[in-house]
N, CA and C atoms as an extended XYZ file, in Angstrom:
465
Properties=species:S:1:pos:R:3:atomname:S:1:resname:S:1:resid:I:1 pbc="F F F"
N        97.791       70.286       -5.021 N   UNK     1
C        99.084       70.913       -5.187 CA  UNK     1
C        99.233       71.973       -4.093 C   UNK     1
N       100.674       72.196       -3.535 N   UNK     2
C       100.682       72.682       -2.279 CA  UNK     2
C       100.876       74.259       -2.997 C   UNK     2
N       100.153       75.230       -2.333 N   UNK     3
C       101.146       76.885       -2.713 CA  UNK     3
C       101.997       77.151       -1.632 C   UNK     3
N       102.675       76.690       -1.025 N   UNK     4
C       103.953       76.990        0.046 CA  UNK     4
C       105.087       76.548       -1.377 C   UNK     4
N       105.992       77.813       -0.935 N   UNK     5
C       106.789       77.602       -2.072 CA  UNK     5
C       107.974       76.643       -2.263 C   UNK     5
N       108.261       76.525       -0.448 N   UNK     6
C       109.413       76.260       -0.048 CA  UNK     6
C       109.054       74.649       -0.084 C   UNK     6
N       107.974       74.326       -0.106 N   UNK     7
C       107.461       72.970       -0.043 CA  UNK     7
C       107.690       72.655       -1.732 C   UNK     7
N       106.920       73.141       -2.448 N   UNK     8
C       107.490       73.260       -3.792 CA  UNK     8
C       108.530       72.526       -4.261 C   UNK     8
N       109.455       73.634       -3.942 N   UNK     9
C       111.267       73.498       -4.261 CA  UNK     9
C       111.517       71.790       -3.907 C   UNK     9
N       111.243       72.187       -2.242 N   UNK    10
C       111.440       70.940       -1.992 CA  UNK    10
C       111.118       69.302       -2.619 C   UNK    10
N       110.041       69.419       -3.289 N   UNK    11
C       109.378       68.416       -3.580 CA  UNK    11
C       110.157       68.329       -5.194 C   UNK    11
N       110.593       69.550       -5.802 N   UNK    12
C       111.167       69.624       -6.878 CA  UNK    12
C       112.543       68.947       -7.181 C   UNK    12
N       113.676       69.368       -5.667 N   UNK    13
C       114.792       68.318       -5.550 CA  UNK    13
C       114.333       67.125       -4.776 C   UNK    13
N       113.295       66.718       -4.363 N   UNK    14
C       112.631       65.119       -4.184 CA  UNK    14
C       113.187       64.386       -5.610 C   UNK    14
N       112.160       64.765       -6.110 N   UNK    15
C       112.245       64.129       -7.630 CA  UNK    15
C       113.087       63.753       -8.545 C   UNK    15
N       114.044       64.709       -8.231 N   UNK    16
C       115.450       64.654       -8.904 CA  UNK    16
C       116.712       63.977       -8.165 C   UNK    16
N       116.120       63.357       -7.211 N   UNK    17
C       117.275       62.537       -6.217 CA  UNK    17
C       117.578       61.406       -7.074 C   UNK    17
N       118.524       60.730       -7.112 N   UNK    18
C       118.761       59.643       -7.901 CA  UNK    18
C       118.137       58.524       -7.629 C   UNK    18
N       117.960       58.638       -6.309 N   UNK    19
C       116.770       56.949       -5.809 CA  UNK    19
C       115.415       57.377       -6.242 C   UNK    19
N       114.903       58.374       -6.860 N   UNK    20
C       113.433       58.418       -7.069 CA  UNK    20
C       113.616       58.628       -8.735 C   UNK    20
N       114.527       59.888       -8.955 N   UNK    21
C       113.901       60.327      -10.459 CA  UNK    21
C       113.209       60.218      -10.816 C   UNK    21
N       112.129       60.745      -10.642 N   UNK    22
C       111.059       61.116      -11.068 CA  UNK    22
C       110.848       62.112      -11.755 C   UNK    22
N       110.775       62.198      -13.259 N   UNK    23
C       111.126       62.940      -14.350 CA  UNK    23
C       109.817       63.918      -14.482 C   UNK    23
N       108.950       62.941      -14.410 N   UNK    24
C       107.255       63.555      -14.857 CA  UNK    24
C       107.276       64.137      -13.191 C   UNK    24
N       107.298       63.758      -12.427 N   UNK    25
C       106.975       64.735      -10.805 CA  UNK    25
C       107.650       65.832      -11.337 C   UNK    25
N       108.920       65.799      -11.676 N   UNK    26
C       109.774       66.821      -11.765 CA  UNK    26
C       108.948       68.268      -12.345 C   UNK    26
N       108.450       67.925      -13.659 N   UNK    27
C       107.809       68.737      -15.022 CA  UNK    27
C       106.355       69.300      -14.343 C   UNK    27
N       105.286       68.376      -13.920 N   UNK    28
C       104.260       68.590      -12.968 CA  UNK    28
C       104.156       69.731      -12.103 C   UNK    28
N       106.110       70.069      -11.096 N   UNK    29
C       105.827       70.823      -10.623 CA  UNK    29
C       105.539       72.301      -11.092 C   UNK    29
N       105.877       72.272      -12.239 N   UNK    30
C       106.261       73.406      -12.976 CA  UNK    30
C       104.656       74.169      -13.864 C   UNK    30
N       104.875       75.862      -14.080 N   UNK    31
C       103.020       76.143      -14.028 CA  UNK    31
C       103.508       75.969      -16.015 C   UNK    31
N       101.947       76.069      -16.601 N   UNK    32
C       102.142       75.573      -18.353 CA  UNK    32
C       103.144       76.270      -19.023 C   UNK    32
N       103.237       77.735      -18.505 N   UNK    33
C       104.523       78.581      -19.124 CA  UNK    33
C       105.750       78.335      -18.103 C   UNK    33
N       106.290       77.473      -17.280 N   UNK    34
C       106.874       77.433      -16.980 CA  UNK    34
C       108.526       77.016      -17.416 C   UNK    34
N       109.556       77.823      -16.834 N   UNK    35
C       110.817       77.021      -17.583 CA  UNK    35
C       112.101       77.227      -16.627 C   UNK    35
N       113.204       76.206      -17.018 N   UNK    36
C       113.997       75.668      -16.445 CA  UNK    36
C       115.264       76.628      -17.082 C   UNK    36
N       116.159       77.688      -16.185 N   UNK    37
C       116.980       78.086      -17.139 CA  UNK    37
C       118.711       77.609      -16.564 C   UNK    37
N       118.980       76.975      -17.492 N   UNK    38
C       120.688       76.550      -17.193 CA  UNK    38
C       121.282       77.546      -17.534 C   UNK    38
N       121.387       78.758      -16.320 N   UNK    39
C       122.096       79.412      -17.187 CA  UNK    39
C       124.002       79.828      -17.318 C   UNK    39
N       124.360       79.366      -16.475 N   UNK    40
C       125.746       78.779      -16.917 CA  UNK    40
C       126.163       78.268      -18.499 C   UNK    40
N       125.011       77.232      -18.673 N   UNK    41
C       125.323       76.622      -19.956 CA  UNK    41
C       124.682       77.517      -21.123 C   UNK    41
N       123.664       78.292      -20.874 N   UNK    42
C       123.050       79.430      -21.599 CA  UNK    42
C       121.848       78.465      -22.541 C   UNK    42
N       120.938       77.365      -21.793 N   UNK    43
C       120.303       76.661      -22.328 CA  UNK    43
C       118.847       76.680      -21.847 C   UNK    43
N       117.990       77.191      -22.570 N   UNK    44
C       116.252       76.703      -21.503 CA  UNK    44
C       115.552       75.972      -22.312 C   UNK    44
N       114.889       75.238      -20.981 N   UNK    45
C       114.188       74.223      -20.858 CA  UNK    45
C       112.626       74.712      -21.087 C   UNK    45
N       111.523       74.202      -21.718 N   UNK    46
C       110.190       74.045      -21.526 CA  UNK    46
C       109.092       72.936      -21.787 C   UNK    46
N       108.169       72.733      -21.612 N   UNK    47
C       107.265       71.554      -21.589 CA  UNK    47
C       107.641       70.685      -21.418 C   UNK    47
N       107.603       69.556      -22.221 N   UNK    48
C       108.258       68.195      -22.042 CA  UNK    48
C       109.926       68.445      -21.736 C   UNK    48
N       110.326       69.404      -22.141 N   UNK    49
C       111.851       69.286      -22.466 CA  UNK    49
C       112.333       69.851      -20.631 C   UNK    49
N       111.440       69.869      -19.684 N   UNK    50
C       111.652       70.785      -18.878 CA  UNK    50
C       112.283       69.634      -18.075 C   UNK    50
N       112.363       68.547      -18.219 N   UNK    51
C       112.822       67.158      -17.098 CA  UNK    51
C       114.210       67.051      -17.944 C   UNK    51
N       114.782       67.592      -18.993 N   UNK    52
C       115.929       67.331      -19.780 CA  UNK    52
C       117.278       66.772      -18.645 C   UNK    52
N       117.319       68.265      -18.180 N   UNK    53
C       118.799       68.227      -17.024 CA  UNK    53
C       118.532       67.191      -16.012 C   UNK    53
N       117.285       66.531      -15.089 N   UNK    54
C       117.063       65.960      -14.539 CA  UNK    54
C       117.603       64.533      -15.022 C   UNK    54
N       117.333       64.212      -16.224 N   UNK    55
C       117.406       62.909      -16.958 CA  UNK    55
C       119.045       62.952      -17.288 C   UNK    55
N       119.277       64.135      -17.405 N   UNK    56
C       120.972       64.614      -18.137 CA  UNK    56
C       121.666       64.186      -16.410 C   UNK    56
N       120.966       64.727      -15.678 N   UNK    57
C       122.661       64.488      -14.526 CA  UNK    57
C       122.219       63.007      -13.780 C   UNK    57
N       120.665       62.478      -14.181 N   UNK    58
C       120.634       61.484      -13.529 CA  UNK    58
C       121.605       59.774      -14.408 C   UNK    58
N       121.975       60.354      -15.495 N   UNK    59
C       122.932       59.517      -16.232 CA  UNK    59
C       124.032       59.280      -15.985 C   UNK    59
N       124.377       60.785      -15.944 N   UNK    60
C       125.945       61.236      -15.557 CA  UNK    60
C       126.126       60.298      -14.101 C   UNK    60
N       125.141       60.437      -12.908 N   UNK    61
C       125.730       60.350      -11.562 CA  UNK    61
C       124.247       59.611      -11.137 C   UNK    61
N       124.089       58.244      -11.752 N   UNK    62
C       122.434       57.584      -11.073 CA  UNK    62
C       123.138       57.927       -9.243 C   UNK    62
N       123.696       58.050       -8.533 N   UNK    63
C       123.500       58.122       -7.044 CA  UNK    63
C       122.947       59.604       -6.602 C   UNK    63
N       123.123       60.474       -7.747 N   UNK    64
C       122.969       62.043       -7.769 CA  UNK    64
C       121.687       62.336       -5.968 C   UNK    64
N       122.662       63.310       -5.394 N   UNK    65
C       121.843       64.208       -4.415 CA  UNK    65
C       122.658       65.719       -4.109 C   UNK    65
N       121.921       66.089       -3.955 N   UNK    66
C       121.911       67.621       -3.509 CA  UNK    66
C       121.531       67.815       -2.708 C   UNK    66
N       122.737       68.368       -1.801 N   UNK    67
C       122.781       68.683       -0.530 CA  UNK    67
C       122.508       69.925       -0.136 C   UNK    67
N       121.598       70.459        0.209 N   UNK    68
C       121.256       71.397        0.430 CA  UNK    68
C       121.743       72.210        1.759 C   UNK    68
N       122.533       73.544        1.539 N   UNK    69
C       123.237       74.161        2.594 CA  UNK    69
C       122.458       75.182        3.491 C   UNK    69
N       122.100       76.253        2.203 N   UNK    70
C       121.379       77.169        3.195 CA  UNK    70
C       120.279       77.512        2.040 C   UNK    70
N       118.751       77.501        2.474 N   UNK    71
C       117.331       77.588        2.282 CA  UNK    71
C       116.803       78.998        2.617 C   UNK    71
N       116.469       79.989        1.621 N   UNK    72
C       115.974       80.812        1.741 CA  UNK    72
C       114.708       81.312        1.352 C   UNK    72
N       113.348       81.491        1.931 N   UNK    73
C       112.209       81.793        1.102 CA  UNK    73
C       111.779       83.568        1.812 C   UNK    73
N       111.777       83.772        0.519 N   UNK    74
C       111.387       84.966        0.610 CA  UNK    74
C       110.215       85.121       -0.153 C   UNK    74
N       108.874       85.252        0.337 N   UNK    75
C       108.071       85.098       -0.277 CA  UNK    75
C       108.000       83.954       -1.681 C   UNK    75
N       107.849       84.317       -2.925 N   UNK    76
C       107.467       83.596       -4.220 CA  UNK    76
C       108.504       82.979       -4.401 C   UNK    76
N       109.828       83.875       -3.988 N   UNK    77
C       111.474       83.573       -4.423 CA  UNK    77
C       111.768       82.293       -3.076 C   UNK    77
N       112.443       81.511       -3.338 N   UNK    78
C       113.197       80.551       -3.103 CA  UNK    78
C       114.420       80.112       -3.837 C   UNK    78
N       115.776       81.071       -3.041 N   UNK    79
C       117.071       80.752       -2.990 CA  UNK    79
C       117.632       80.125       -2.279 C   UNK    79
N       118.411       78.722       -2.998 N   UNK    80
C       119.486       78.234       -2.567 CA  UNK    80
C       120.516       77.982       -2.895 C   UNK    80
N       121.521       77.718       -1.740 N   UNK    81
C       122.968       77.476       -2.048 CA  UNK    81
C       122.877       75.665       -1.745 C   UNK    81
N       123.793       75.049       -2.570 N   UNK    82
C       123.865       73.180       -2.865 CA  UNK    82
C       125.033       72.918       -3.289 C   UNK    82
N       125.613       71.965       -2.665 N   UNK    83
C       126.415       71.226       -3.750 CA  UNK    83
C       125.659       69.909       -4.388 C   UNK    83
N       125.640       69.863       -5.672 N   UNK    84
C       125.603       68.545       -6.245 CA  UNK    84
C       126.415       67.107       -6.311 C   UNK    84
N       125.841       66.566       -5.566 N   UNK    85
C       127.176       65.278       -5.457 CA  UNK    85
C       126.351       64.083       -6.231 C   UNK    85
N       127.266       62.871       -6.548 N   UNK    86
C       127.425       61.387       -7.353 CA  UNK    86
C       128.765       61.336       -7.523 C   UNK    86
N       128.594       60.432       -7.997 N   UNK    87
C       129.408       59.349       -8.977 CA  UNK    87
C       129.407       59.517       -9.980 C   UNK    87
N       130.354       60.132      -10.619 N   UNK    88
C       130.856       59.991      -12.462 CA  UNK    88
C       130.473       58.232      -12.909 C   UNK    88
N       129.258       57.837      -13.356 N   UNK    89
C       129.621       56.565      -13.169 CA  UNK    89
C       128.783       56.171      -14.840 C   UNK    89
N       128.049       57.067      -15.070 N   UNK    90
C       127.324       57.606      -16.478 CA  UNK    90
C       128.253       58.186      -17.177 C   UNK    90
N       128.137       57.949      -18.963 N   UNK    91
C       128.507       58.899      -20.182 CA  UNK    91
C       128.384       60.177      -19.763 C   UNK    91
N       129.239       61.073      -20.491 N   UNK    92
C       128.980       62.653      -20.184 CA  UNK    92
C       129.324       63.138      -21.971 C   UNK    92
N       128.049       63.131      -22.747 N   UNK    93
C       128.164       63.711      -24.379 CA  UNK    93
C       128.614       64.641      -24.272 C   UNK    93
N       129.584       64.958      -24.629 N   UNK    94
C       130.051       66.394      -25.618 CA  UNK    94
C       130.012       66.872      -27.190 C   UNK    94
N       130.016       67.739      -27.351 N   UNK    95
C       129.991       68.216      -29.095 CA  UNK    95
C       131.341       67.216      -29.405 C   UNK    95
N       132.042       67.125      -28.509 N   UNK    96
C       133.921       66.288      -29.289 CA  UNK    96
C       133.664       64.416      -29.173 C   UNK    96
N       132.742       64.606      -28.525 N   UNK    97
C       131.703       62.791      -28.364 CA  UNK    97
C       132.084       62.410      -26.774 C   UNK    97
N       132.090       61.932      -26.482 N   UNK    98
C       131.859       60.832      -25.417 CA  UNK    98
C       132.773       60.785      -24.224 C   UNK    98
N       132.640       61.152      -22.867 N   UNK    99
C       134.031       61.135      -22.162 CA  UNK    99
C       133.380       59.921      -20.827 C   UNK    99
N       134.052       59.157      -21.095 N   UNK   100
C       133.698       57.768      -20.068 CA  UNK   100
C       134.075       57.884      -18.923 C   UNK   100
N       132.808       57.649      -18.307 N   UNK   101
C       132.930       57.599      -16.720 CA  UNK   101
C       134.104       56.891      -16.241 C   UNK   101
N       134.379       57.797      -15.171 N   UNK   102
C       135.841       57.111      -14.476 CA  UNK   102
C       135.450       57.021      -12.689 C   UNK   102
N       134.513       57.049      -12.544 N   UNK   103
C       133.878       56.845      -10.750 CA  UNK   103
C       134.605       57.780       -9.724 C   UNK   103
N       134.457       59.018      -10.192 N   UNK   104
C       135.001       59.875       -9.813 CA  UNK   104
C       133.510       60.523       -8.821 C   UNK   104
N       134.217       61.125       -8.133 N   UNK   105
C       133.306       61.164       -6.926 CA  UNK   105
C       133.148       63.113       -7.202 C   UNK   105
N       131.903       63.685       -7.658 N   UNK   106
C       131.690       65.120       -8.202 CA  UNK   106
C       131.374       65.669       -6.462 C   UNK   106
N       131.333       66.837       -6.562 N   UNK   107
C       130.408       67.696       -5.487 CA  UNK   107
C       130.453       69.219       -5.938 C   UNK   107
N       129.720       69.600       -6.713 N   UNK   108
C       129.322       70.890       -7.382 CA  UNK   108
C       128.377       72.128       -7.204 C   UNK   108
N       129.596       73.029       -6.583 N   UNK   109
C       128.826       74.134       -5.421 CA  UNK   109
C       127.915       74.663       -7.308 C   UNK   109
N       126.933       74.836       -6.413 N   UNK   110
C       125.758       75.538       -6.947 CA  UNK   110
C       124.841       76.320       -6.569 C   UNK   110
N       124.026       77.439       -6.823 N   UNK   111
C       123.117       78.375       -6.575 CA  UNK   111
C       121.621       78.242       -7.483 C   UNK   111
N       120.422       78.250       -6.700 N   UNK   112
C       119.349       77.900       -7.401 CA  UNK   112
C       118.289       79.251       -6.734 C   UNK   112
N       117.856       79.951       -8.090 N   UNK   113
C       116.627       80.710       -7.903 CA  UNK   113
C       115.435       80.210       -8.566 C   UNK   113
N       114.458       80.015       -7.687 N   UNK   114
C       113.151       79.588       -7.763 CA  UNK   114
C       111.857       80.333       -7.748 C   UNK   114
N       111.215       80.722       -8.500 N   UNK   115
C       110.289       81.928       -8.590 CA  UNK   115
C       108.736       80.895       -9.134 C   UNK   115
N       108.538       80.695       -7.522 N   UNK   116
C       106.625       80.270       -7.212 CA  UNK   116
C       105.854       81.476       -7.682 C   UNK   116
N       104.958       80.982       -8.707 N   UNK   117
C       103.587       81.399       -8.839 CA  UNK   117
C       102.425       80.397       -8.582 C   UNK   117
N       101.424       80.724       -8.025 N   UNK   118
C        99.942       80.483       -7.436 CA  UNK   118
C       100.502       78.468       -7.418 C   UNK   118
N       101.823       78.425       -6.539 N   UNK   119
C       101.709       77.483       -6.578 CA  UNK   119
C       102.749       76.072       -7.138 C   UNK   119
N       102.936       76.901       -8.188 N   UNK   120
C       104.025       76.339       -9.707 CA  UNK   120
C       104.998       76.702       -9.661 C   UNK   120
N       105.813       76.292      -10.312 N   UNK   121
C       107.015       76.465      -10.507 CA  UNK   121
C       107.025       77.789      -12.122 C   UNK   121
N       107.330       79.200      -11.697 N   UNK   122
C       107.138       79.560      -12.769 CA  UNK   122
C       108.617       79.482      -14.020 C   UNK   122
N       109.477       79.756      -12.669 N   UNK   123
C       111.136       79.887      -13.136 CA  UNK   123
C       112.071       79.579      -12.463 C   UNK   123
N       112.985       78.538      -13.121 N   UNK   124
C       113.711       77.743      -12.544 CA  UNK   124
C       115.184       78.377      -13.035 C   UNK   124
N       116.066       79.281      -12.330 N   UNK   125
C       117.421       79.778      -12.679 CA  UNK   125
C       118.381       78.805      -11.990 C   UNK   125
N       119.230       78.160      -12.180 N   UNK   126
C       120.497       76.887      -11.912 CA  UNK   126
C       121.620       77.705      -12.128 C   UNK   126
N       122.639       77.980      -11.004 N   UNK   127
C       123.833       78.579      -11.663 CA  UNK   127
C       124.585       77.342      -11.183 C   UNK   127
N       125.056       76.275      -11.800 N   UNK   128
C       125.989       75.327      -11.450 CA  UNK   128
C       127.207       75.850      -12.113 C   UNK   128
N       128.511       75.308      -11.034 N   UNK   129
C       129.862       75.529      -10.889 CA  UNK   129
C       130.546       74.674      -12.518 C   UNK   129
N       130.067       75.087      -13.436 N   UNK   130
C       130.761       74.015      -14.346 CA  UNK   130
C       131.989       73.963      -14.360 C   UNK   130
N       132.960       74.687      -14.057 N   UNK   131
C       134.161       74.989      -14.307 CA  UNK   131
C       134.631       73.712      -13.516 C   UNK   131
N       134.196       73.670      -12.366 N   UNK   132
C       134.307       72.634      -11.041 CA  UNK   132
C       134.021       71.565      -11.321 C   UNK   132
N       132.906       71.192      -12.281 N   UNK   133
C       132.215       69.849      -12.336 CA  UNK   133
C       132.894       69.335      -13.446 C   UNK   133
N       133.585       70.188      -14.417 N   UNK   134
C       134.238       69.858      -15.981 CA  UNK   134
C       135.643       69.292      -15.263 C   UNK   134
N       136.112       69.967      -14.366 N   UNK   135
C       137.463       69.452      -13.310 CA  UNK   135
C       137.103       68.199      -13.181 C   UNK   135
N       136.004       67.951      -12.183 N   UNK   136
C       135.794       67.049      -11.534 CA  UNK   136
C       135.394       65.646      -12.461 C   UNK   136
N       135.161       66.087      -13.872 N   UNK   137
C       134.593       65.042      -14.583 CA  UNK   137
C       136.094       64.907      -15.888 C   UNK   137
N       136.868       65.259      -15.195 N   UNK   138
C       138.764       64.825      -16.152 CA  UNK   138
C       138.887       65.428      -17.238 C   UNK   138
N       137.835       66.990      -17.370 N   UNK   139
C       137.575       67.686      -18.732 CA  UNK   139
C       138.239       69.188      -18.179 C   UNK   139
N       139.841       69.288      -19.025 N   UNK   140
C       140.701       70.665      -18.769 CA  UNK   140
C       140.294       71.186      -19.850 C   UNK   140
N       140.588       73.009      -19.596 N   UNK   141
C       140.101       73.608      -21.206 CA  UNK   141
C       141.556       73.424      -21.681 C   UNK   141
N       141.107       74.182      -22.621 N   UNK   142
C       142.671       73.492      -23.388 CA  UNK   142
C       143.567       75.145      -23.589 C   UNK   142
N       143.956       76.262      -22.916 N   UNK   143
C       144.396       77.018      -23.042 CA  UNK   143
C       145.227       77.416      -24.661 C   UNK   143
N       145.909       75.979      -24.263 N   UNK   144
C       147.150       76.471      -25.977 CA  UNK   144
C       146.331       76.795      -27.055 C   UNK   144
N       145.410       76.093      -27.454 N   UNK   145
C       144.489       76.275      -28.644 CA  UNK   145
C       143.956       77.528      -28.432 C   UNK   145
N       143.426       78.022      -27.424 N   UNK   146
C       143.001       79.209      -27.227 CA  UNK   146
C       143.754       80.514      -27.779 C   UNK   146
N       145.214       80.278      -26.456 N   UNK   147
C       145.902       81.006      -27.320 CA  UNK   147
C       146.309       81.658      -28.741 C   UNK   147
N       146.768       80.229      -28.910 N   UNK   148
C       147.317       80.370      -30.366 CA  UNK   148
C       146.016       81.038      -31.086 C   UNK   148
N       144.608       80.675      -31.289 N   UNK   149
C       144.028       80.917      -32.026 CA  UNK   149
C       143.741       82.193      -32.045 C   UNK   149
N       143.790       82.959      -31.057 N   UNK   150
C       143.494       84.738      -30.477 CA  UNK   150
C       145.457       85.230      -30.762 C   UNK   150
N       146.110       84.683      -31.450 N   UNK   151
C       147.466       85.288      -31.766 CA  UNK   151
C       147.470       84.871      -33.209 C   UNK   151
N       146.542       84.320      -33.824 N   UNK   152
C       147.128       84.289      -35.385 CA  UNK   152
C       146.192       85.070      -36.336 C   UNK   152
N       146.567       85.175      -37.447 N   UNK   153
C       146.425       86.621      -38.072 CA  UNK   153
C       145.596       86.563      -38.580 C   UNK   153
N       144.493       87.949      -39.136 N   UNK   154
C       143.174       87.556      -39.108 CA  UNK   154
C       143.278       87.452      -40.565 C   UNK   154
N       142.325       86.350      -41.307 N   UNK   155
C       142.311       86.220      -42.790 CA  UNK   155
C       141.383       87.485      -43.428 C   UNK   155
């Protein structure tokens, strides 16, 4: 196992390319306390569960790559800026059920902090653009309901 961190990372979006997915490489890279935090969605990942999002966007978009813009290692830390691109061409579950792929073509600016220890992956922070990718995947919020519900009277 390499301790260059930036090699790391790298080998971390290897895995998660849609022509490899490699779920278990993915988890491997990561040290035993290690974890994955979505935090946009306000969700973390650990042990087995740490390949979740990998398996989650490789559904959504099997062509899935991330393009990587600008690469920063600063020592342990490894920040980057990405867009995520595929094909809407996978299910996308929601709590409301099921919104069917329509081959819609995503590209989802994103920010990734990466924090190497002796090697591992200790912490994985994801700030993906959901707002952008919920656009991009034919999912509007629904304002009126909002409204209305923050204007009617409290029981």
């Amino acid at each position: 196992m390499t301790t260059d961190a930036a090699a790391v990372v790298r080998a971390a979006y290897h895995a998660a390319e849609g022509s490899v997915l490699d779920v278990q490489g993915f988890i491997d890279l990561f040290a035993e306390d290690g974890v994955f935090n979505n935090v946009v969605a306000g969700e973390s990942y650990r042990g087995e569960r740490l390949g979740d999002q990998v398996v989650f966007m490789g559904r959504l978009a099997p062509d899935i790559h991330r393009e990587l813009h600008r690469f920063h290692v600063m020592g342990d830390l490894v920040a980057v800026e990405l867009t995520i691109e595929g094909t809407f061409t996978g299910p996308f579950e929601t709590p409301a059920g099921t919104v069917q792929p329509t081959g819609a073509r995503l590209s989802i600016p994103t920010a990734d902090f990466w924090y190497i220890e002796d090697g591992r992956i200790k912490e994985f922070n994801c700030y993906v653009g959901l707002s952008v990718m919920l656009a991009q995947l034919g999912v509007q919020p629904d304002f009126a309901a909002a409204v209305a519900k923050s204007t009617a009277p409290a029981s």
